[in-house]
C-alpha positions as MATLAB code, in Angstrom:
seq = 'XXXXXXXXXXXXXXXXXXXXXXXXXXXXXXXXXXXXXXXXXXXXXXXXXXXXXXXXXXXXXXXXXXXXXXXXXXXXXXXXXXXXXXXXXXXXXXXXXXXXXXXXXXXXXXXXXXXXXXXXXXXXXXXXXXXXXXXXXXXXXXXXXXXXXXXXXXXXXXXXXXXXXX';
ca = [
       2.270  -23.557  -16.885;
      -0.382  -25.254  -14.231;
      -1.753  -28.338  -14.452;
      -4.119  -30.383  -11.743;
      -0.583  -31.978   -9.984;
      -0.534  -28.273   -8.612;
      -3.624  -27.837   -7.337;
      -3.177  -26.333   -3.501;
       0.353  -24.978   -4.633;
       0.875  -21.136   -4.547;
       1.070  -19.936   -8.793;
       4.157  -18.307   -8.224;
       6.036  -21.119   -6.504;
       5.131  -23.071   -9.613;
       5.858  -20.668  -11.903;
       9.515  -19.715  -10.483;
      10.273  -23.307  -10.600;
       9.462  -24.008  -14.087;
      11.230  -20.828  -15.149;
      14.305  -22.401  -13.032;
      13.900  -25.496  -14.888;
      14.260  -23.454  -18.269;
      16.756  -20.927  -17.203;
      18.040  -22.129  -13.711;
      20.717  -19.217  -13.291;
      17.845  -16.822  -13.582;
      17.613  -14.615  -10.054;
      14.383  -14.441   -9.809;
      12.928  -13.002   -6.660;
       9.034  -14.539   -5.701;
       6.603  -13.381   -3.285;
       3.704  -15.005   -1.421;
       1.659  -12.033   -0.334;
      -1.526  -10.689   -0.152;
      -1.060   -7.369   -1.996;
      -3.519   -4.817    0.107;
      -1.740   -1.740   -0.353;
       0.795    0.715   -2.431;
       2.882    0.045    0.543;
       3.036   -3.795    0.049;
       3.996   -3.381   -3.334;
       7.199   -1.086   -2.362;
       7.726   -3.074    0.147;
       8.131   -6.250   -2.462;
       9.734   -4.215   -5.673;
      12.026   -1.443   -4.096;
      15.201   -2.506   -4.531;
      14.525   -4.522   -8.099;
      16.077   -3.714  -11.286;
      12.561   -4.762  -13.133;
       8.841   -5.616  -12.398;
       6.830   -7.858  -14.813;
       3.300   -7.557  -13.236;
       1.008  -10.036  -13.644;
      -1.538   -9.134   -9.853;
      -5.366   -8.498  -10.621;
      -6.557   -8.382   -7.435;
      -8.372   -5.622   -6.280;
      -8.906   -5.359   -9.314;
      -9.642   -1.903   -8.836;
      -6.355   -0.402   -7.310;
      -4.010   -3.017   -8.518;
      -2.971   -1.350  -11.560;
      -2.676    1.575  -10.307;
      -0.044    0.546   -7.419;
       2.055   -0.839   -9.380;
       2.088    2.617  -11.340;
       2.263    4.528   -8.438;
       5.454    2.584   -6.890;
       7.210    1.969  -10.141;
       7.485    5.575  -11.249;
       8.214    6.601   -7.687;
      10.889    4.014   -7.920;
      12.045    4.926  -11.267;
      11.544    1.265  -11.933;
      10.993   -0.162  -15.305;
       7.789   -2.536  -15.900;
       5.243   -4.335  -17.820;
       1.937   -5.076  -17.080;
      -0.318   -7.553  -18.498;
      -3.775   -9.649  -18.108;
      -6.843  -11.046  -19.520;
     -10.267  -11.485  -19.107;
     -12.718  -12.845  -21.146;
     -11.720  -11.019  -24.464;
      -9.653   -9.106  -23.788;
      -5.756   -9.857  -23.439;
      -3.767   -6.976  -23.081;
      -0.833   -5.619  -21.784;
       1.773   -2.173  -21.675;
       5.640   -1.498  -20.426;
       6.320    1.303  -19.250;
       9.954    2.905  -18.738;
       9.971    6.180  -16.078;
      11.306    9.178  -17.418;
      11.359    7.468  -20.870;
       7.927    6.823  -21.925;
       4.051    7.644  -20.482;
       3.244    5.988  -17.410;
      -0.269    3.730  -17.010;
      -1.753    6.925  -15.296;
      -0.717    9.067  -18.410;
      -2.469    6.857  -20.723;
      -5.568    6.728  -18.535;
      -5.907   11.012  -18.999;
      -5.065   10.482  -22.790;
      -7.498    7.090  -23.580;
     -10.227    8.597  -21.342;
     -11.872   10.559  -23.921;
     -10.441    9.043  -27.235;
      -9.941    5.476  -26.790;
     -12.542    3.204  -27.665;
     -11.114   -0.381  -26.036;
     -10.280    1.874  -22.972;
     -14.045    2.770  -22.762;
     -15.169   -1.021  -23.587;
     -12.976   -2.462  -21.111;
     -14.011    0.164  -17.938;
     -17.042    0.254  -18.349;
     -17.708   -3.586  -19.005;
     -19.629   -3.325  -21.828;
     -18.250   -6.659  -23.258;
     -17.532   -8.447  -19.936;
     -18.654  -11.603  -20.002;
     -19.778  -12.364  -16.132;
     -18.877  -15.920  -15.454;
     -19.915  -17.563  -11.909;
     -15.995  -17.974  -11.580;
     -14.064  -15.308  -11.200;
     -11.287  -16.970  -13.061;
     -12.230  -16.636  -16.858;
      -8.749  -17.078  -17.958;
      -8.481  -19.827  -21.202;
      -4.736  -21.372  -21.627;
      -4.968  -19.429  -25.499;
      -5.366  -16.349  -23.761;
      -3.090  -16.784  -21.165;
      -0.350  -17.997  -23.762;
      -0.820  -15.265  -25.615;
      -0.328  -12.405  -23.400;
       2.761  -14.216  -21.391;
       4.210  -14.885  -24.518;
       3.935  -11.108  -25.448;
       5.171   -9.916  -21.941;
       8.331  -11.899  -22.417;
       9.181  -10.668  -25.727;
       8.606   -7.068  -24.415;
      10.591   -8.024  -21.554;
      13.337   -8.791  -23.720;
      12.798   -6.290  -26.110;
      13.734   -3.706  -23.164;
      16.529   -5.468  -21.625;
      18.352   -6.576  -24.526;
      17.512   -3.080  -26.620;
      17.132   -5.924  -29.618;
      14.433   -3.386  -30.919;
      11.682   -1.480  -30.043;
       9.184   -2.201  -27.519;
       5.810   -2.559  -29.080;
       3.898   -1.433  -25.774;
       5.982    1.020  -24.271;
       3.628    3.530  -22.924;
       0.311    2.623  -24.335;
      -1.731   -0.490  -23.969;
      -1.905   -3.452  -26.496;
      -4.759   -5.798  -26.672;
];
């Protein structure tokens, strides 16, 4: 989606433009914020019909904001991201399925990949913090918008809803 023209550009100007350019009577909302707080992330997502989250930093709390505000909000969403091995991602619908912190309780004790990827086991440190390869990235976008449509179009089943897929 990026190339070195957009260098100095913010990633979701870019990206709303070239989804425009594919889709242009897509109303698609885009924010330029630094995300500190559950508070900035209702602020952003309260009134929207859908959340496709893509934010990793903190990397730390993140996640769990976006859980937080969504279920409050009774708003459907999907989560995704990479790092170096891992791509993964998870929808979740409240009141339908789990939500990320239900999955957290379950995969604490039983899950192996949710034991590789908090405790870093596998983490390949890199002097950037940016580890992301285009594969990677291609991979898990193109899974986020099939489980995006998957949801909205009820085609069939969502293959993430309430559990993480890497």
């Amino acid at each position: 989606m990026y190339n070195e023209a957009d260098i100095g550009n913010y990633k979701c100007d870019i990206a709303h433009s070239k989804a425009l350019e594919f889709l242009p009577q897509m109303n698609i909302e885009r924010f330029n914020k630094k995300i500190e707080c559950e508070q900035d992330i209702e602020d952003i997502i309260f009134d929207q019909d859908f959340v496709i989250s893509a934010a990793d930093i903190p990397r730390e709390k993140i996640l769990d904001w976006v859980n937080k505000v969504c279920v409050k909000l009774k708003t459907p969403y999907i989560c995704g991201g990479i790092d170096s091995q891992w791509a993964t991602f998870y929808s979740i619908i409240p009141g339908v399925s789990g939500c990320m912190e239900c999955w957290k309780k379950q995969a604490k004790n039983t899950g192996p990949i949710y034991q590789d990827i908090v405790q870093e086991d596998l983490f390949v440190h890199s002097i950037s913090s940016n580890v992301a390869i285009m594969p990677m990235t291609s991979i898990v976008s193109g899974l986020i918008s099939s489980e995006f449509l998957k949801i909205v179009t009820k085609i069939t089943e969502p293959a993430a809803l309430g559990q993480l897929c890497v």
